[in-house]
C-alpha positions in Angstrom: -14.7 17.6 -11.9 -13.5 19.0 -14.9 -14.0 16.7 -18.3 -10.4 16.4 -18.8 -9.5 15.2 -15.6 -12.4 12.0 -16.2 -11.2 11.6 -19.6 -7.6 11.5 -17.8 -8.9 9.0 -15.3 -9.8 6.3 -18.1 -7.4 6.6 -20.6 -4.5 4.1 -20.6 -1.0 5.8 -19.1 1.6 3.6 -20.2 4.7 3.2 -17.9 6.9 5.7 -18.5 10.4 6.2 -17.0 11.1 5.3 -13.6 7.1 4.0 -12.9 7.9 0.4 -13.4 10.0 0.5 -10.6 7.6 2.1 -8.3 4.8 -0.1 -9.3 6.9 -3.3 -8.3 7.9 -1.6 -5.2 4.5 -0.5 -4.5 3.3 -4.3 -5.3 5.7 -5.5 -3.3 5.0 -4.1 0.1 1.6 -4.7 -0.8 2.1 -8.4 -1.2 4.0 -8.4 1.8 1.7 -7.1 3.9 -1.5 -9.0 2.5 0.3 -11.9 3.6 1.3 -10.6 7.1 -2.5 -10.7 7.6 -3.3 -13.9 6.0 -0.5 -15.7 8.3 -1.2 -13.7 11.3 -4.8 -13.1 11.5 -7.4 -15.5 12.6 -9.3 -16.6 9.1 -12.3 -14.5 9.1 -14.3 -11.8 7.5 -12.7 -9.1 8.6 -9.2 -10.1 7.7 -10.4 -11.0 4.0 -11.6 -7.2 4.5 -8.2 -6.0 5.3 -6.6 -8.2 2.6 -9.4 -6.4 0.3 -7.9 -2.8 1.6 -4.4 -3.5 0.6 -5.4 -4.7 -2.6 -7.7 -1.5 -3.0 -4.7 0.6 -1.4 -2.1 -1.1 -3.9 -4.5 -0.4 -7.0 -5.1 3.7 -6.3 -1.4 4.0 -5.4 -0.5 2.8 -8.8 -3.3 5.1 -10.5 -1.8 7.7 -8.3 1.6 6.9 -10.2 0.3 6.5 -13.8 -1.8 9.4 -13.5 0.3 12.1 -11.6 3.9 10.9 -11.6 6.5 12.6 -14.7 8.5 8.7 -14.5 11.3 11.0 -14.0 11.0 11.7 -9.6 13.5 9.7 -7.8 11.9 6.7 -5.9 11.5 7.9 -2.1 13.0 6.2 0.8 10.8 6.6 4.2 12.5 8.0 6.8 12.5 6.2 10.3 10.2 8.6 11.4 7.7 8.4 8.8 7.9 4.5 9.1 7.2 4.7 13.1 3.9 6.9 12.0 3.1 4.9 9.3 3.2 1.1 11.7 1.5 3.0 14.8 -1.2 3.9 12.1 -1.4 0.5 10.8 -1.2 -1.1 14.1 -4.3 1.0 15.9 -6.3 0.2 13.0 -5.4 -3.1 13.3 -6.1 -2.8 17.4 -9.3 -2.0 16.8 -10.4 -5.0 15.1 -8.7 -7.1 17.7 -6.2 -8.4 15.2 -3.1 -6.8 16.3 -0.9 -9.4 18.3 3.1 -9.6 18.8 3.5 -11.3 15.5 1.7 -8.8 13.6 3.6 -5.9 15.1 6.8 -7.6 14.2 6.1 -8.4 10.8 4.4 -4.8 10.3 7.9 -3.4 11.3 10.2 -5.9 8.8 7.6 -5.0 5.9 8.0 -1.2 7.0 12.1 -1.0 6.7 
């Protein structure tokens, strides 16, 4: 890794632009779905876990945005097909753990719109 891209890394991006509006909408799916799995999922260590890896998700796509984005890019709308992909992700993950349940598929999809 080059010196410049550290220094880059630790040096405070302001918002510039359109970022602020990204940030809140990448917050606000965030929040959304962190509370999907506190509502839905038994209490238990792995759902504080996946609470953890939305908040960890939430926090590198905002670096991704102060770091890489111009503030300028209009904000992207998902297409239905990249929701689908993005839920049936979310839900086998979710599967997996045994935490998936009608609920959670259902919220998964409203967050996902």
């Amino acid at each position: 890794m080059k010196r410049e891209e550290i220094d880059n890394m630790f040096n405070y991006h302001p918002p510039v632009g359109n970022q602020p509006e990204k940030y809140a909408e990448i917050n606000r799916k965030a929040l959304e779905f962190a509370h999907a799995i506190n509502d839905i999922c038994p209490g238990s260590a792995e759902a504080t876990i996946a609470i953890r890896k939305v908040q960890e998700a939430r926090m590198q796509a905002n670096a991704a945005i102060a770091l890489h984005d111009d503030g300028q890019t209009p904000m992207p709308r998902m297409s239905s097909g990249v929701q689908a992909n993005a839920l049936m992700n979310l839900i086998d993950r979710f599967t997996d753990t045994g935490m998936a349940n009608e609920e959670f598929v259902q919220k998964a999809r409203e967050i996902l719109k």
